[in-house]
Structure formats: structure tokens, C-alpha cells
C-alpha positions in Angstrom: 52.4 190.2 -81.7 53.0 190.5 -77.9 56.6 189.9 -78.4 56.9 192.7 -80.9 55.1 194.9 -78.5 57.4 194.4 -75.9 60.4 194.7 -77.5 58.8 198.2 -79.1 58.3 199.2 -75.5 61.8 198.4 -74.1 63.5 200.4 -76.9 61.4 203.5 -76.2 61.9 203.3 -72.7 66.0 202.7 -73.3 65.7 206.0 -76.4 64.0 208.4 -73.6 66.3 207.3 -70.5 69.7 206.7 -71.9 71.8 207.9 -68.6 70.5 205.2 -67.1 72.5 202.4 -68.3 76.1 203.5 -69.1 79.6 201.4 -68.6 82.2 201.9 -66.2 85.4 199.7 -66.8 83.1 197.4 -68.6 81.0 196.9 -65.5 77.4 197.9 -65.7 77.2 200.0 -62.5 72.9 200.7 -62.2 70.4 198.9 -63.7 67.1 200.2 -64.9 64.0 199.7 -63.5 62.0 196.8 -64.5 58.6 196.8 -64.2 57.0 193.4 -63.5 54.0 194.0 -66.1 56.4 194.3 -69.0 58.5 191.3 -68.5 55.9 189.1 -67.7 54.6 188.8 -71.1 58.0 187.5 -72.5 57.5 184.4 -70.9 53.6 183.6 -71.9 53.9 180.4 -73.7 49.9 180.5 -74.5 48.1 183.6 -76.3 45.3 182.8 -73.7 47.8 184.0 -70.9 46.0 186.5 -68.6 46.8 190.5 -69.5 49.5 191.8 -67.9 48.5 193.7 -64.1 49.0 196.8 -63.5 49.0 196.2 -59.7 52.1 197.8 -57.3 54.1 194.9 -56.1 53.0 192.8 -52.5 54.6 194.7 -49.7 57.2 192.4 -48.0 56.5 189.8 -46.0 56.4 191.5 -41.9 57.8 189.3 -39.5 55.2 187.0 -37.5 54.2 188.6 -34.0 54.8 186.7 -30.6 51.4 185.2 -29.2 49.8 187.6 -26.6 49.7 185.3 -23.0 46.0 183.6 -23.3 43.6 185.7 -20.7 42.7 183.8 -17.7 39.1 185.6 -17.4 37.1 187.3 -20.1 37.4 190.9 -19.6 33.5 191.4 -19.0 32.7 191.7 -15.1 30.7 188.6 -13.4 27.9 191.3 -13.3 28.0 192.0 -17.1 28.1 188.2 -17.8 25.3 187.8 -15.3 23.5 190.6 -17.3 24.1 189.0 -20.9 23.0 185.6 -19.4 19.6 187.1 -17.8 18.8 188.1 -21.5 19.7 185.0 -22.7 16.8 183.2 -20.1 14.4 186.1 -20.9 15.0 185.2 -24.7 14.4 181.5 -23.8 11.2 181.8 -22.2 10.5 184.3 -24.8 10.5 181.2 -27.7 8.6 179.4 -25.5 11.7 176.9 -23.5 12.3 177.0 -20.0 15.5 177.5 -19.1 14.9 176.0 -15.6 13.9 172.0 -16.4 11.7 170.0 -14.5 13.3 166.3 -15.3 15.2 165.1 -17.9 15.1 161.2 -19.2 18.3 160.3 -19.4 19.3 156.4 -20.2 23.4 156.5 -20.1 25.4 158.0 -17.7 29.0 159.1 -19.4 31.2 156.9 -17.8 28.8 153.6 -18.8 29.3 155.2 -22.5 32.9 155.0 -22.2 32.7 151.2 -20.9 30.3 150.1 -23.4 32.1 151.2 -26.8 35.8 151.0 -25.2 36.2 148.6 -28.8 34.8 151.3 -31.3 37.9 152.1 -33.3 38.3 155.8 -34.6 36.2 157.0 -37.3 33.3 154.2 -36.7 29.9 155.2 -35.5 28.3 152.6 -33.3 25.1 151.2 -34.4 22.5 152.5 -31.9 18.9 151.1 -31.7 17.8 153.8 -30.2 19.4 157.9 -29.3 21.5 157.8 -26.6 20.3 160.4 -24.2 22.8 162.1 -21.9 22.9 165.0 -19.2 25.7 167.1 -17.8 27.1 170.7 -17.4 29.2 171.6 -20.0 32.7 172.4 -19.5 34.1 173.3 -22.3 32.5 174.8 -25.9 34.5 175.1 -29.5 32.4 176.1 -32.5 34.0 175.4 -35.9 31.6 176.9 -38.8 29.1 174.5 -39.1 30.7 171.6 -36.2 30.5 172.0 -32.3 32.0 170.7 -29.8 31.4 170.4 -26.2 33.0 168.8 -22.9 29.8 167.2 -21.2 30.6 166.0 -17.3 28.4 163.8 -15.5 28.7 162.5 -11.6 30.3 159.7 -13.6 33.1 161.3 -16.1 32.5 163.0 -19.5 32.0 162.5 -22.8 32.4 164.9 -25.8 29.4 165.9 -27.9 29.6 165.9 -31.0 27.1 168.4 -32.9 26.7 168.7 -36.8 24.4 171.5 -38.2 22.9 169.5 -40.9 22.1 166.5 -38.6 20.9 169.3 -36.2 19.0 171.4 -38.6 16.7 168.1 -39.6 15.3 167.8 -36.0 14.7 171.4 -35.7 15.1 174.7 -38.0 17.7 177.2 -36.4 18.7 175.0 -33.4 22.0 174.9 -34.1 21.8 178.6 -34.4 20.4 178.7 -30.8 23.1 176.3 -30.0 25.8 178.9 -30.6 24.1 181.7 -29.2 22.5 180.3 -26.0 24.5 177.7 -24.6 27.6 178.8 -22.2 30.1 176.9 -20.3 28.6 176.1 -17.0 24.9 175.1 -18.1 23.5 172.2 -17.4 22.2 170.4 -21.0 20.7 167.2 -21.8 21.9 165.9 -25.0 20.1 163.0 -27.5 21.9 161.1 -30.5 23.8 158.5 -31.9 27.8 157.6 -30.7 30.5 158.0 -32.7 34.5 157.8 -32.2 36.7 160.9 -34.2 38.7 160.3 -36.4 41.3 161.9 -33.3 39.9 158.8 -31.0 37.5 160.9 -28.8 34.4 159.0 -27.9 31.2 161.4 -28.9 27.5 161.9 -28.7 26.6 163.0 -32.4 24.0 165.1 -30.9 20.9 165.8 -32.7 19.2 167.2 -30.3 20.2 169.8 -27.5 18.5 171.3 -24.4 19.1 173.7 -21.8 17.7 172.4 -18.3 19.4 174.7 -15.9 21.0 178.4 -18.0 24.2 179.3 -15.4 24.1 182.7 -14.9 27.6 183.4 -13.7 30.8 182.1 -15.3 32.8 179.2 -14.2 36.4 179.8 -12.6 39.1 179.5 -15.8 39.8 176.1 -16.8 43.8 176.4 -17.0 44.0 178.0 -14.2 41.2 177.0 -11.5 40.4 177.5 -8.5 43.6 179.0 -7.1 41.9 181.3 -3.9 42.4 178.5 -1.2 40.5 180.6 1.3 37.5 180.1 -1.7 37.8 177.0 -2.4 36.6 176.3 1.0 34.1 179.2 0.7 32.4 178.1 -2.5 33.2 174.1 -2.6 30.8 173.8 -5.0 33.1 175.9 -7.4 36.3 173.8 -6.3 33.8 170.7 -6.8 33.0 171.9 -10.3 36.4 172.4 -11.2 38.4 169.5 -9.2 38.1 166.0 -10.2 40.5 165.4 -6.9 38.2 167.6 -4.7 35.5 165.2 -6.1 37.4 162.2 -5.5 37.7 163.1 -1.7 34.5 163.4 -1.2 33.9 160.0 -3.1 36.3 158.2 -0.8 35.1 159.9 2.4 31.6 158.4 1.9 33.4 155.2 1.1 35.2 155.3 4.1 31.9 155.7 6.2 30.0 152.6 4.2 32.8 150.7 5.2 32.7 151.6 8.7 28.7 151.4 9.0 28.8 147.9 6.8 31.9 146.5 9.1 30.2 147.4 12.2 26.6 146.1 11.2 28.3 142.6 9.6 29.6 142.3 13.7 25.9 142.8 15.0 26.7 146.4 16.1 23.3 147.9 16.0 23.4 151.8 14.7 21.7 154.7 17.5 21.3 158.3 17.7 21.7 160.5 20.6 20.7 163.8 21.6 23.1 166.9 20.1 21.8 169.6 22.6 22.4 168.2 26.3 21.6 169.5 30.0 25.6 168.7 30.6 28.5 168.5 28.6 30.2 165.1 29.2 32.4 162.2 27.8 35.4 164.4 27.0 37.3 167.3 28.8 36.8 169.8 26.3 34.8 173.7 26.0 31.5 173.4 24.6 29.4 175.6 23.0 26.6 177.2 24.9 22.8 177.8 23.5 19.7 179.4 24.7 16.5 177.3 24.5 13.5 180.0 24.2 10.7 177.9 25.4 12.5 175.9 28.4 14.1 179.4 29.2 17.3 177.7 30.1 20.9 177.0 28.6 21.8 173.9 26.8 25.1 172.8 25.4 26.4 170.7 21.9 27.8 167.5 22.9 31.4 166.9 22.9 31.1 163.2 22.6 28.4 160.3 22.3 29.8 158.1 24.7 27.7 159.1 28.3 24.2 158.4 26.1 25.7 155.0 24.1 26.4 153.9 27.2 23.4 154.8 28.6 22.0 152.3 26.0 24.8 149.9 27.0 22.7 149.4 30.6 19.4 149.4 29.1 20.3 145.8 27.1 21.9 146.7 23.8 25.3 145.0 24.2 26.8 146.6 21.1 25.7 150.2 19.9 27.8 152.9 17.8 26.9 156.2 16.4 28.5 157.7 13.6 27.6 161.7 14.9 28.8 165.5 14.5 30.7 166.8 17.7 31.1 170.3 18.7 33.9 171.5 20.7 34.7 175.4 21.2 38.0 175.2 21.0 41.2 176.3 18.1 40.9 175.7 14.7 44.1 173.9 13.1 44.9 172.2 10.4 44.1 168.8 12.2 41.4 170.7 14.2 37.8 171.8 13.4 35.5 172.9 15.8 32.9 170.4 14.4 34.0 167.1 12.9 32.5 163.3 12.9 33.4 160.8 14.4 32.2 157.2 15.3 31.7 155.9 18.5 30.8 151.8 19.4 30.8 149.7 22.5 31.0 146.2 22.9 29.7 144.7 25.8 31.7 141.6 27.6 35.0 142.8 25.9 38.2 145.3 26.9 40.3 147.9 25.3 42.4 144.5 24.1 39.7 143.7 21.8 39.2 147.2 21.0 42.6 147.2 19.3 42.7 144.1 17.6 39.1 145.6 16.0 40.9 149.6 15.2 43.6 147.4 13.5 41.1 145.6 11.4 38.6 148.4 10.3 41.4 151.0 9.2 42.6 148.4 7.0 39.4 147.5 5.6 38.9 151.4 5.0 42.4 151.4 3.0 41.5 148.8 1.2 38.4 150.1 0.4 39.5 153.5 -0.5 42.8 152.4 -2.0 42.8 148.9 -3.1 46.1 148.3 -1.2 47.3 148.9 2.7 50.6 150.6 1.8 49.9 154.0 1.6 51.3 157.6 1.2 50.7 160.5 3.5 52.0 163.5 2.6 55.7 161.9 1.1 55.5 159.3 3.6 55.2 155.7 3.1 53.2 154.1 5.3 52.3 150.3 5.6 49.2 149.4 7.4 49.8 145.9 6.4 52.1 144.8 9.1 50.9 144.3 13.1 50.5 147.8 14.7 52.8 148.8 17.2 52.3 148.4 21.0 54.2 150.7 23.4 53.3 152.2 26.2 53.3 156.5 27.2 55.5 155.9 30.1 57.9 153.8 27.9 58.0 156.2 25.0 58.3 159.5 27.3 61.3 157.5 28.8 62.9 156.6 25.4 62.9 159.9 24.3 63.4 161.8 27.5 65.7 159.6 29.8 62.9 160.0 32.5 60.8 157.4 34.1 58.1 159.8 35.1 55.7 157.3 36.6 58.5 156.0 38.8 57.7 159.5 40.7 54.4 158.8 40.8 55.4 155.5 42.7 57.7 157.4 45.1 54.5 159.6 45.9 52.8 156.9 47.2 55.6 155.1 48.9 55.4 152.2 46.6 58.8 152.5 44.9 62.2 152.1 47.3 64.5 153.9 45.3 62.5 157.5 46.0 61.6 159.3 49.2 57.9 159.8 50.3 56.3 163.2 50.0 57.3 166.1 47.4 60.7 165.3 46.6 59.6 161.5 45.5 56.3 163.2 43.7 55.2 165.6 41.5 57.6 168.8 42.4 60.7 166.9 41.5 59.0 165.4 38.5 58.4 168.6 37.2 62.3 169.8 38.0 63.7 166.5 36.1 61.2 167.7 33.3 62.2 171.2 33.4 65.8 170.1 33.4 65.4 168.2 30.1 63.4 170.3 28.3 66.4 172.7 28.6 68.8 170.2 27.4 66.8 168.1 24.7 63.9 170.2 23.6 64.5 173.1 20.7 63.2 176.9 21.7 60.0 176.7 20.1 59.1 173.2 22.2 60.3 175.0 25.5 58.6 178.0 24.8 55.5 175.8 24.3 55.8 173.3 27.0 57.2 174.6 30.2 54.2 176.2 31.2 52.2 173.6 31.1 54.8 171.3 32.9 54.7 174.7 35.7 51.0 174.3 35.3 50.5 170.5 35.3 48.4 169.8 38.8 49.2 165.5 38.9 52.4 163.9 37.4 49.7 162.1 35.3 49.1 164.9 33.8 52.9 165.8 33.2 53.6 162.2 31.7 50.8 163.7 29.0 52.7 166.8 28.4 55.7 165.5 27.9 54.4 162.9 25.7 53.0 165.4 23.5 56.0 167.2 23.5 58.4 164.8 22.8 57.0 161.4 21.4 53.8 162.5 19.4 55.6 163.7 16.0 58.2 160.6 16.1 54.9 158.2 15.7 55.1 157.7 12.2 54.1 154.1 11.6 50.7 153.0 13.1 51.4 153.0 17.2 49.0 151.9 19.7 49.9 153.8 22.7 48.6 152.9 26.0 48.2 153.0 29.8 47.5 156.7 30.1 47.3 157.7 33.9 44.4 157.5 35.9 44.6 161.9 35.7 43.8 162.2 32.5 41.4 159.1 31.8 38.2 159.6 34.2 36.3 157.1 32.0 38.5 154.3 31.6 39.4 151.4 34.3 42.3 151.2 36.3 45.1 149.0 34.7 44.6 145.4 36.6 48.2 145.3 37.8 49.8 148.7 37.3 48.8 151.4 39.8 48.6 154.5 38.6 47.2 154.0 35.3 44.4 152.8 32.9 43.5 150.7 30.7 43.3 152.9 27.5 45.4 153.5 24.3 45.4 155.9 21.7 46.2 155.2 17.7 48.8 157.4 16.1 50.1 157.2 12.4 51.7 159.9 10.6 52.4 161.6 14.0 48.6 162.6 14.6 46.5 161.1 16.8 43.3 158.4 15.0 41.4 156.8 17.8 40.9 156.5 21.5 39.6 153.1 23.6 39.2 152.2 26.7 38.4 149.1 28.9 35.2 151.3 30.4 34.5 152.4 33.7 31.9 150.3 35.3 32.2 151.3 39.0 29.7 154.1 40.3 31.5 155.0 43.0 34.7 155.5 41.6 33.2 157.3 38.4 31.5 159.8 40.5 34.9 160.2 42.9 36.9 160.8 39.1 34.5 163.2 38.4 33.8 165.1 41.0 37.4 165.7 41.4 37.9 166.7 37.6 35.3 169.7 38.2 37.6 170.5 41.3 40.6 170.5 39.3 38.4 172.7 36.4 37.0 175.2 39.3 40.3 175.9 40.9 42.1 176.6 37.5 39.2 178.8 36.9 39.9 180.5 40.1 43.3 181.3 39.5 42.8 182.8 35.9 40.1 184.7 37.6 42.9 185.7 40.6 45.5 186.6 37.6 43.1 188.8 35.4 42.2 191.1 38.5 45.7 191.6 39.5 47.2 191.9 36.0 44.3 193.7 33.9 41.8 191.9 31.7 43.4 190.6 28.8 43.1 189.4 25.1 41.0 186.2 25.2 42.6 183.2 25.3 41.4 180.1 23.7 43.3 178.0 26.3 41.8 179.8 29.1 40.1 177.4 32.0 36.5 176.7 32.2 34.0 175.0 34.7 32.3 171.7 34.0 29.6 170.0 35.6 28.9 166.5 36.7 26.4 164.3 34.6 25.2 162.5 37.8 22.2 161.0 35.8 24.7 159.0 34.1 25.9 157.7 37.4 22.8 156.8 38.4 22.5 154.9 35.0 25.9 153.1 35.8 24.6 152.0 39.6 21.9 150.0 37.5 24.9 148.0 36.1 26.9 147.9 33.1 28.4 144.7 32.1 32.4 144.9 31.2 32.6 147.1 28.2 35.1 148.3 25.4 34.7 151.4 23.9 36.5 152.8 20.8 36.0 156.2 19.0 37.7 157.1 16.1 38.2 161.0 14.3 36.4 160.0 10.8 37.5 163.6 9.5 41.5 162.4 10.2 41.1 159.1 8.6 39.9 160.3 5.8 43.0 163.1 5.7 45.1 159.8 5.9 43.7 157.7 3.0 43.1 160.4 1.1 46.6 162.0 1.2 45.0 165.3 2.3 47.5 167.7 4.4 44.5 169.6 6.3 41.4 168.6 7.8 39.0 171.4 5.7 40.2 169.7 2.3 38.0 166.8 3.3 35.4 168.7 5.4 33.2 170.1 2.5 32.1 173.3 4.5 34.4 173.7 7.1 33.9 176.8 9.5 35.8 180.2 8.4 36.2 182.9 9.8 
């Protein structure tokens, strides 16, 4: 019957429309409209076919769309989401939870998860005598009708969970409701169940039961992007923290670094002391402190700039070896090697030298590699570095001479007579030294080196002090591999004894590797009399340089401040008086903890591994 239908149809249609089918050379030129709903029924093979549609026809197919660049914030304002989230607590206590927990029993930290059922294979559940109960802040949230699933991160490492709403729904009525409502990326959850691997092979939580312990009320930095803002990252640490498992890690190896220095120094009965921070007078390093008022003594005090003046204070009183691991405070530039405060660790042996002082720096930084790294070949910043092999020894007047073609303790020699080949007085001494310097810098050094150094070689008041400043100019950033560099001159070492058979200088070195300086020893200064001479003269040397800037700025105009600009020191003569007591022979060592840590941890600046360095 439906074929008889049909065929009536098509004739009618054909009857009423003839000009649209015609023949042209025996071609058929048009064809007539079809309509789907008629044809159809031609080719039913069942009488229980459906009835034919009178629907138009699907529009075509549109081409698919480009994806739109995913958003790296959500477009509502930190206030707005603050706002939301402040509802979301007033809800909270509203049903009767606090948002803000007290404690929270937790018996598995993530990363002890991951260790216990590394053997679970994928799709297997482990078989649990009791929930699991685990606590985090949760990175990341996916809900997928009625699954969940969140990124939970411990101090340990993370684990997914893994939330079902029936399983949910058994414990408690609407939870996992709440769940999807409540909970944001950034709060800090406690989480009980079973533990499960997907079938994908991501270990899980199956959490049956969820709850908030701290709501975050502002949103976390976005995941693929991060913390990007430098400048905040060392603002807000605790958002670079949050987000950087190697900002974490540095602060993991720092501490690791200091364990290993405390639990090297205590294995070698160095007993640990404290000293004062605020101090009558500023002493054991030339550097600019910073100056505080004490109300109630009505009188000025200064932050140290070193331990060593009380340590060895304790030296003399009977404890033969002390250190201090302490905060310094100098008021001096800010660099990326340089913080105005930073730690350090300072110890003295009694009965040993700056000899045994090395042999112990070479043995600690390698048991702080090997801590931190597992291995002493390291790299810094591209460079390979092998702490491994037997530091260097060289001394400042040998490398300034390598690199510079002058002996510049030779004129040191010639201005004290001691050295035949140079005449006595100022052409043997200091004024030629500095014209042999001058002279080389303007044939060796590039602009930027001359612009930097030839003032201070103008300015330098002993050749001592110009063998420094040509050392820094010319040797410091060739001292790749680890160098011990030593025999400074008597100028610039007031603390440390004079060498035992070269005049002129000490007995004192300096640890570079990767072209920064790590650590500073001497054999220590035991004489009274010569201490007080050394210092005395060092606050001459401070006054007159202070006179002279003083002298300048009234003839030229005052200036911008300068950072550089000379200031007065004092003498600590209740530390002489200490050393006229008697101090056996001592070796003292300090070392920059903040720079070791920048080596081992492959850090290029010192506020990556301070965690709040000072900003402006």
C-alpha cells in the first residue's frame, strides 16, 4: 500500500510540474526536486518502518572553530574571589563546620603512600585495615558528574584523591554536594579513605570523607604559568613556595647544608655559642654597620659585622674550640652575591693554624656536596665543577703576577730596603707601584675594568692594599675551580699573624670556586701589642679617608650618597685587654653559608636561597 501511495504521489507531482523535466540532446538538463520524506518510504523493507518526517533537512555541517588560548587568571578580581570565598566561610560556620581547624589526625604523609603501594598495579585497590587519613592543600580540582578529583600536596609530595559520590553520599547526605561547592584550589583539606591505583596508574585516596581545615581566601598564582614576577617571588615566597617544587627544594638543601655543618663540627668536639647581635663596637671585619638607638641606655649601639672578637673572647676564657652559626649585618650594596644580612659560620680551633684550617674548608664543603648532592662533581650555573680533586694552593702575589706581569710585593720589599734590585724610598715603594699598575691596566684591562679600578689604585694608601685591588681586578673571575688563595698583606689582614718567613704578609687565605669568594681563615693574631698597633692604625687610615671626603664635599658641593663613601671605626680595646690575658695559637675559619648554598644549589643569586631577602 505504501508503494502504491508513492508512486500515486510522484505521478501527480510530475502531471502538475511538467517543465521541469524536459530533454535537451537526450541529456536531462534539471532535475526535480526530491523531497526526502517521499523517497524514504521506497526503501522500507518492514511495514513497522517509522512514518515518514516532515522535518527540513540538517543544516550543513560548519567548520570546527580554533581553541580560544586557555586564560591564565579567572576574570573575577582577587577582591571578588576574596568576596565569594568570605561567603563560602560564613556558609560554613553557618552548617555548623569551622572553616579554620584546630588539628587534624593524620596517619600517612603522601610521599610514605607512594613508597608503601609502589607494587599496586593499575585498577587494584589496596586492602586497607583501616582509612588512610591524609592532609594537604589542594592544587588542583576536576569534577566529572558524579567523580572528583583533586591534586593533594603535602611537605612530602602529593597524591591524587579520588572522590566517588555514592561512596561519599554513605558517610554523609550532600557532602559531595558541599564538595563541589566549597572546596577551592588553595585550601587546606584533610582527606579519609581507602587507596586505590586508576585504571591511568595514578595512585589515589578513594576519599570518603572530606574536610576543610584552613578555607584560602585568595586564589593561587596560575598553575601553567606560575609565579613569573621575580621581584614577587621574593616579596611573597610563600606564593613562589606554594607554587615551586625547586624553590622548596632550596630551601630543603639549605637546611641540609647547615645540619651538616653543625653535625661535622660537633662530631670534631667543636662546642656551639652565641654572641651578642647589638655591640658597643663594631669589630672583626672592615665593613659599615648599621647604627641603632637603645631607649633605656640612652646611647647608640651597632649590629655586628662578624662573630669573631666575642668567639675569641671565649677562646681565652678555656673553650679551645667554639663556632657560631649567626646573622651578620653590614650596611653596605646589595648584589646578586651581596645581602646586607646573610649567615655565616664562624669556629676556632685552639693549638692549630690557617694550615689546618684548609685541610678542614676542603673537608666540610665536600661533606656539604655530598650531602646535598650525593656526588662532589657539580654544576654551577653551566659550569662543571669537581670538588673531588685537592683544592688549589696559590698565592695573591703569585696570581696578581701571572695575570699582570707585576711582582707587586717586590715593591713593597724595595720600600723597606730589603730587595737589591729597587731603590729605597718612593720610587722602590708604593708611588711606582701604583704607576706599573696604572700602566697595565691601560694595556691588559678592558674599559669597564679601568673605569672601575684606577681609582682605587689612585686611592690605594699601602701597596698591600693595591696587591688587593689588583687581585680583584684581574685574578678573581679566572678562579673557577676551588682555589685557596693566600698570604694576603699585613694591610688588609689586621687579625691575622704575620707569615713566619715572608715579610710583608700573613698568614691567611681565602676560598674561591666559581670565581666568588666562600671562606676566609687565618692563623690568628695572638699578640696584644701588635693587635692594638694594627688597629689603631686602621682607624687612622678610616679617619683620614673620612677627612678627605669631608675636604672634597665642601669644595665641590654635597653630593648624591655614595655607598662607597668612607666612615670612622673605633677600636674594641676590651678585646685587647681579653688578648693580654692570653690566647693559645688559634685557627679561625668563617665561611658565607648563604654562597655555599648558591653553589650546591645551582642558584645564580644570593635572594633565590635567602627566603626573605631585603627589597627595596
Amino acid at each position: 500500500v505504501n508503494i502504491v501511495n508513492s508512486v500515486l504521489i510522484f505521478t501527480k507531482m510530475l502531471a502538475n510540474k511538467p517543465s521541469q523535466l524536459h530533454k535537451s540532446n537526450g541529456h536531462r538538463t534539471q532535475k526535480a526536486p526530491l523531497h526526502r520524506s517521499i523517497l524514504l518510504p521506497c526503501f522500507a523493507t518492514s511495514p513497522d518502518a517509522p512514518a515518514p518526517s516532515n522535518k527540513p533537512p540538517k543544516p550543513p555541517k560548519q567548520p570546527k572553530q580554533p581553541k580560544q588560548p586557555r586564560q591564565a587568571q579567572s576574570a573575577s578580581s582577587p577582591e571578588e574571589i576574596r568576596g565569594v570565598r568570605l561567603q563560602k566561610v560564613s556558609d560554613l560556620r553557618t552548617s555548623g563546620v569551622e572553616p579554620f581547624a584546630y588539628r587534624f589526625d593524620r596517619t600517612h604523609f603522601t610521599a610514605e603512600l607512594q613508597e608503601q603501594h609502589k607494587g599496586l598495579e593499575s585498577g587494584q585497590e589496596a586492602e586497607c585495615p583501616s582509612p588512610v587519613r591524609v592532609a594537604g592543600r589542594v592544587m588542583n580540582k576536576r569534577v566529572m558528574g558524579k567523580l572528583a578529583f583533586l591534586t593533594l600536596r603535602d611537605g612530602q609530595g602529593q597524591v591524587q584523591l579520588y572522590v566517588e559520590k555514592a561512596r561519599m553520599e554513605e558517610a554523609a547526605e550532600g557532602s559531595f554536594d558541599q564538595l563541589k561547592s566549597v572546596i577551592d584550589v588553595g585550601d587546606i583539606v584533610g582527606a579519609a579513605g581507602g587507596v586505590k591505583r586508576t585504571e591511568k596508574g595514578e595512585l589515589s585516596v578513594t576519599a570518603t570523607q572530606l574536610q576543610v581545615l584552613t578555607k584560602s581566601l585568595l586564589p593561587l598564582p596560575d598553575k601553567w604559568h606560575g609565579l613569573t614576577d621575580v621581584e614577587k617571588r621574593y616579596r611573597q615566597r610563600y606564593l613562589d613556595m606554594i607554587m615551586s617544587e625547586e624553590t622548596r627544594g632550596t630551601f630543603r638543601a639549605r637546611s641540609r647544608i647547615i645540619s651538616t655543618i653543625r653535625r661535622y663540627l660537633e662530631d670534631r668536639d667543636f662546642l656551639e655559642v652565641e654572641t651578642p647581635v647589638l655591640e658597643s663596637v663594631a669589630g672583626g671585619a672592615d665593613a659599615r654597620p648599621f647604627v641603632t638607638y637603645h631607649n633605656t641606655l640612652q646611647r647608640n649601639f651597632t649590629l655586628r659585622i662578624a662573630t669573631e672578637l666575642h668567639l675569641k673572647r671565649m677562646v681565652v676564657g678555656g673553650l679551645e674550640r667554639v663556632f657560631e652559626l649567626g646573622r651578620i649585618f653590614r650596611n653596605e650594596g646589595m648584589s646578586a652575591r651581596h645581602n646586607p644580612e646573610f649567615t655565616t659560620v664562624e669556629l676556632y680551633q685552639a693549638y692549630a693554624d690557617y694550615e689546618d684550617m684548609m685541610d678542614l674548608t676542603e673537608e666540610l664543603t665536600r661533606a656539604c656536596a655530598q650531602a646535598v648532592n650525593g656526588k662532589l662533581q657539580i654544576q654551577y650555573q653551566g659550569i662543571e665543577l669537581d670538588l673531588a680533586q685537592p683544592f688549589r694552593r696559590a698565592t695573591m702575589s703569585d696570581l696578581v703576577q701571572e695575570a699582570t706581569g707585576i711582582d707587586v710585593m717586590a715593591y713593597e720589599r724595595g720600600q723597606q730596603g730589603e730587595h737589591e734590585g729597587l731603590p729605597r724610598g718612593p720610587e722602590g715603594g708604593l708611588e711606582a707601584a701604583k704607576a706599573a699598575a696604572v700602566a697595565m691596566l691601560h694595556e691588559r684591562a678592558d674599559a669597564d675594568v679601568r673605569r672601575k679600578t684606577l681609582p682605587k689604585v689612585d686611592a690605594a694608601p699601602t701597596v698591600g692594599h693595591l696587591l688587593n685591588e689588583l687581585f680583584e681586578a684581574m685574578c678573581e673571575g679566572s678562579l673557577v675551580q676551588p682555589t685557596f688563595v693566600l698570604e694576603h698583606p699585613i694591610a688588609i689582614s689586621p687579625l691575622a699573624k704575620p707569615h713566619r718567613s715572608k715579610p710583608g704578609v700573613t698568614e691567611r687565605f681565602e676560598l674561591f670556586i666559581a670565581a666568588r669568594e666562600h671562606a676566609n681563615a687565618f692563623s690568628e693574631l695572638t699578640d696584644p701589642v701588635e693587635q692594638r698597633r694594627r688597629f689603631e692604625l686602621q682607624v687612622a687610615e678610616h679617619k683620614a679617608a673620612v677627612e678627605a671626603a669631608k675636604a672634597a664635599e665642601a669644595e665641590e658641593g654635597k653630593g648624591e650618597p655614595d655607598e662607597d663613601a668612607p666612615y670612622e671605626v673605633e677600636v674594641d680595646y676590651d678585646f685587647i685587654t681579653a688578648l693580654e690575658h692570653g690566647m693559645p695559637p688559634t685557627g679561625g675559619l668563617g665561611i658565607g653559608i648563604d654562597r655555599l648554598v648558591m653553589l650546591l644549589t645551582d642558584s645564580p643569586s644570593i635572594r633565590d636561597v635567602i627566603a626573605f631577602p631585603l627589597m627595596k
